[in-house]
N, C-alpha and C positions, 0 to 999 in steps of 0.2 A: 726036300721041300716041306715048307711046315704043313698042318692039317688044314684043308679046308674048314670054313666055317659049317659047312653039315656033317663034319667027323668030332667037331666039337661038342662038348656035354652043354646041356641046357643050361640056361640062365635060371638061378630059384627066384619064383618068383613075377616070371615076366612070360608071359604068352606070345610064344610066337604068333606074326599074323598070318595068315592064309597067304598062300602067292597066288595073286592075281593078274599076275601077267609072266607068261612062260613058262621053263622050267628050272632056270636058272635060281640056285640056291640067293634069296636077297633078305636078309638078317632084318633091314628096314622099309622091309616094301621096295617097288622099284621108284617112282616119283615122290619125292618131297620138296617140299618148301621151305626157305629159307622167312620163316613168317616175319611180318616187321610185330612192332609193339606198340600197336593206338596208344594214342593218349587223347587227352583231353585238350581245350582250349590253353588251360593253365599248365600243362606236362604233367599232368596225373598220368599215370597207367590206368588205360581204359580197361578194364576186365570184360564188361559188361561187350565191349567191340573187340573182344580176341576173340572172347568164346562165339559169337558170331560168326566172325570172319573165320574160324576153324573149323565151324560146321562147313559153311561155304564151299572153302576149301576143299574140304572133302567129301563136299555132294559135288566135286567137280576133277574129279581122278586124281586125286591124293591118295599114298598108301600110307603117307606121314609128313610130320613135321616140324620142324629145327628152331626152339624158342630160344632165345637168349642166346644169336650168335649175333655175327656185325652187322647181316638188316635188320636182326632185333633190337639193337643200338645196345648190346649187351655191358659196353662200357660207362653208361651212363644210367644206367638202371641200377639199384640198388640191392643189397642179398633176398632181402622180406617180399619186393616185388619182384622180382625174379622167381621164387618160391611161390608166391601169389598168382604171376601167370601159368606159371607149369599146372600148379593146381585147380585153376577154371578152364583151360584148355582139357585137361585128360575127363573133368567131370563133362566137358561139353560134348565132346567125339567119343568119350569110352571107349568100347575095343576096337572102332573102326579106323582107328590109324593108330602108328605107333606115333610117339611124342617123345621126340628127343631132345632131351635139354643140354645146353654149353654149360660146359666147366673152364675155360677159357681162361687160363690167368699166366701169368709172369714171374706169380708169388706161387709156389707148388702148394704150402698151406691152405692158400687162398684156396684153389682149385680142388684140392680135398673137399674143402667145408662147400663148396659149391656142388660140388659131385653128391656128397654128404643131403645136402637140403633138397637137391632136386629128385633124388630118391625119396625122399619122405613126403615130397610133395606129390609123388604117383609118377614121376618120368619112366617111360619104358627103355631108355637109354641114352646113353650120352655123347657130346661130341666135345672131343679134348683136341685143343689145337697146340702146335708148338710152343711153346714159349717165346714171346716177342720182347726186343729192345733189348733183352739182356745178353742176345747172343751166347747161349751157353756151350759147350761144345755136345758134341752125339751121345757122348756118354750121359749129362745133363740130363738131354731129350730124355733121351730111354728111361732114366731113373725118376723125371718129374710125369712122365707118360703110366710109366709103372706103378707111381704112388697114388694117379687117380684112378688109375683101372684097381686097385687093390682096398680102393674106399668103401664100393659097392658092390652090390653082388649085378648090374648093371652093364650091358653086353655096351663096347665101346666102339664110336666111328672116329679114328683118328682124320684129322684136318690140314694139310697140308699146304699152306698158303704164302710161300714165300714174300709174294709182292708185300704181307703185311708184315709177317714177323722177319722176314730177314732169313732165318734159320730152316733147312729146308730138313724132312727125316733121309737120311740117306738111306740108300738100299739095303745097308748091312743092319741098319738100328729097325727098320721093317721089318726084317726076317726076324730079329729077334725080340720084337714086340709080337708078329706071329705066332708065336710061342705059345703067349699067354693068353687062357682059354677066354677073356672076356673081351677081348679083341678080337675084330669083327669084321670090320670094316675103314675103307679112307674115302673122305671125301679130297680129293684131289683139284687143287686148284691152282697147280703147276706152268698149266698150259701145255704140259713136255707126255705127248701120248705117247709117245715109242716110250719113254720112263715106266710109262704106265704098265707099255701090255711086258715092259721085263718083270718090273715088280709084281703084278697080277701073277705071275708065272712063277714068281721066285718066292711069293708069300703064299697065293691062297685065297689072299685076302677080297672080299669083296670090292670092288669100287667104284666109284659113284664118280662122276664128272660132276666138277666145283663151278663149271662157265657152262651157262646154256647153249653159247653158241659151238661147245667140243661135244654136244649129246652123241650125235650120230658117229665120229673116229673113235669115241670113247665106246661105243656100244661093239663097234666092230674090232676092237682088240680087245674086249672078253670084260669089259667092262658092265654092270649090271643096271643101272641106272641114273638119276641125277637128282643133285639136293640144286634146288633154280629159286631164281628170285622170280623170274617172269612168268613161271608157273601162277604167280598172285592172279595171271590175268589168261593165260591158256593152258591150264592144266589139263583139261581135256583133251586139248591137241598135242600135246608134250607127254600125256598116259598114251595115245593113240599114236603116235612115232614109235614109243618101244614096243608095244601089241606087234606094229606091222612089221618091224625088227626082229623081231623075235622069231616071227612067223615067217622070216627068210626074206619078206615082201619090199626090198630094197626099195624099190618102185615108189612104190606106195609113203614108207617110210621118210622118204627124203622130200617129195610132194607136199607133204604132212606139216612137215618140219620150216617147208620154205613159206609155209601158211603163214604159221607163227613168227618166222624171222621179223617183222615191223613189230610186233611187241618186245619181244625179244633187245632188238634193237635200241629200244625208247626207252625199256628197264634200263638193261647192262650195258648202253654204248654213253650214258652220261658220263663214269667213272663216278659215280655215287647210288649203286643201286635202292641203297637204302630210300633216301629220298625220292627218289623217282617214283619206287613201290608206292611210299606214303601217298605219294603227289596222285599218280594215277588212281588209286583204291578211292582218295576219297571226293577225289573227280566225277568214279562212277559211282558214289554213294556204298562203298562197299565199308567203309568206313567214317566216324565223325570230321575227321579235322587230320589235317598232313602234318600237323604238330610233330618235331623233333625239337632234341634237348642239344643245348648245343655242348662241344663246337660243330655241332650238325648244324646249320642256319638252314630259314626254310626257303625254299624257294623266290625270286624275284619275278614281278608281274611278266616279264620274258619271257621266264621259262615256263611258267603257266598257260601263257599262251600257248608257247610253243610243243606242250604237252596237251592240253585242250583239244591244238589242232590236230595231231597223229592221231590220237584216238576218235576223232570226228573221221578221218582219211579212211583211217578202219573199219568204221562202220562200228565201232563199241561206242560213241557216243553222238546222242545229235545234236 
């Protein structure tokens, strides 16, 4: 079996954060978000509304947070803004979360120089997703996986998201990503929890449920917490599911969790989280403007409504 992440040597560089929930070894805190990327009326990159919305976030049980992945619309953001948000997010939260930046690319170069800039902008680490549309084979993965863990001295959450890239890591290219000491973590977004608690088993590796709605199967096959979109709107009740988890409190836990399911829901049951997040955040003023670049288009007076009215149902808006 490879090393656990707490038999691994430190990261130079990057302060581990306090574990705030259990005892379970979690490289990135136990609850993160998948944050979106404000903009402006015109698609600017709102700076001024990340660093906000990430204090927020984390006066509302965040242990950290995931910039420049697909709800942060990381394909249509540029390298300089990309680099830009990582570095007014870490100046706005400082040590009270960790701040993980996407290297996400296609192009392994690309994904280097990405890895590369988000280090320099202050990211406490990174999340490297498979390579999509090029279908490479395992060996590919491993080697374009290999070359962004090897950019930075930067502890790394691999991402596993078939529905998007197609290419999923197999179990044998896990073990031997495991390996390598800057490999950390997966955020798994599979769907396939039995995959999970073998590979948990067979790597080490920490992992993090990719769908808010597998929090609770993922916690109880050894899994340590979740990167969520809908944490944007119940974080506190999605930190307070794994507390009660942890603490054995099944009960409680799953109670907890059926609170949240209607946000939950309104996020991740569109099949566009991204937008949804936008829609809702700046619904409640938690944000200026639900602006996305396309081919995101922004919502229709429909769905507006029809997101107006759940969060009115809930009791988060009047």
């Amino acid at each position: 079996m490879a090393p656990t992440p707490s038999d691994r040597p430190g990261t130079p560089g990057v302060t581990r954060q306090p574990e705030r929930v259990g005892s379970t070894d979690r490289p990135f805190g136990a609850l993160l978000t998948a944050m979106v990327t404000p903009m402006t009326a015109d698609g600017a990159v709102d700076l001024d509304a990340a660093a906000r919305l990430a204090v927020h976030l984390v006066d509302h049980g965040h242990d950290g947070l995931v910039l420049n992945g697909t709800t942060g619309e990381a394909p249509t953001t540029h390298a300089p803004e990309k680099a830009d948000l990582v570095r007014a997010v870490v100046d706005a939260v400082g040590d009270r979360a960790v701040v993980v930046a996407g290297a996400g690319s296609n192009d392994t170069a690309h994904a280097v120089r990405m890895a590369e800039q988000a280090a320099e902008a202050g990211a406490h680490g990174l999340l490297v997703v498979s390579p999509y549309y090029s279908r490479p084979s395992q060996e590919g993965v491993y080697q374009h996986t290999v070359a962004v863990a090897d950019a930075t001295d930067l502890p790394v959450m691999l991402y596993d998201v078939p529905a998007r890239t197609v290419v999923r890591y197999s179990l044998a290219t896990l073990e031997r990503l495991a390996a390598h000491d800057r490999v950390v973590a997966v955020k798994d977004a599979t769907g396939d929890v039995v995959g999970a608690m073998r590979a948990i088993e067979a790597t080490g590796l920490a992992y993090y449920a990719g769908d808010d709605a597998l929090l609770l199967p993922f916690l109880a096959v050894g899994g340590v917490g979740l990167v969520s979109m809908a944490a944007h709107l119940v974080g506190d009740e999605l930190a307070a599911v794994i507390r009660a988890a942890d603490a054995g409190d099944l009960a409680t836990a799953r109670a907890t969790f059926l609170e949240a399911m209607p946000m939950i829901d309104l996020v991740c049951g569109s099949g566009n989280g991204a937008l949804r997040s936008k829609l809702t955040l700046a619904l409640l003023g938690l944000i200026p403007t639900a602006t996305m670049r396309l081919p995101q288009a922004a919502a229709d007076a429909e769905e507006v409504a029809q997101v107006r009215t759940a969060l009115v149902a809930a009791g988060r808006l009047d």
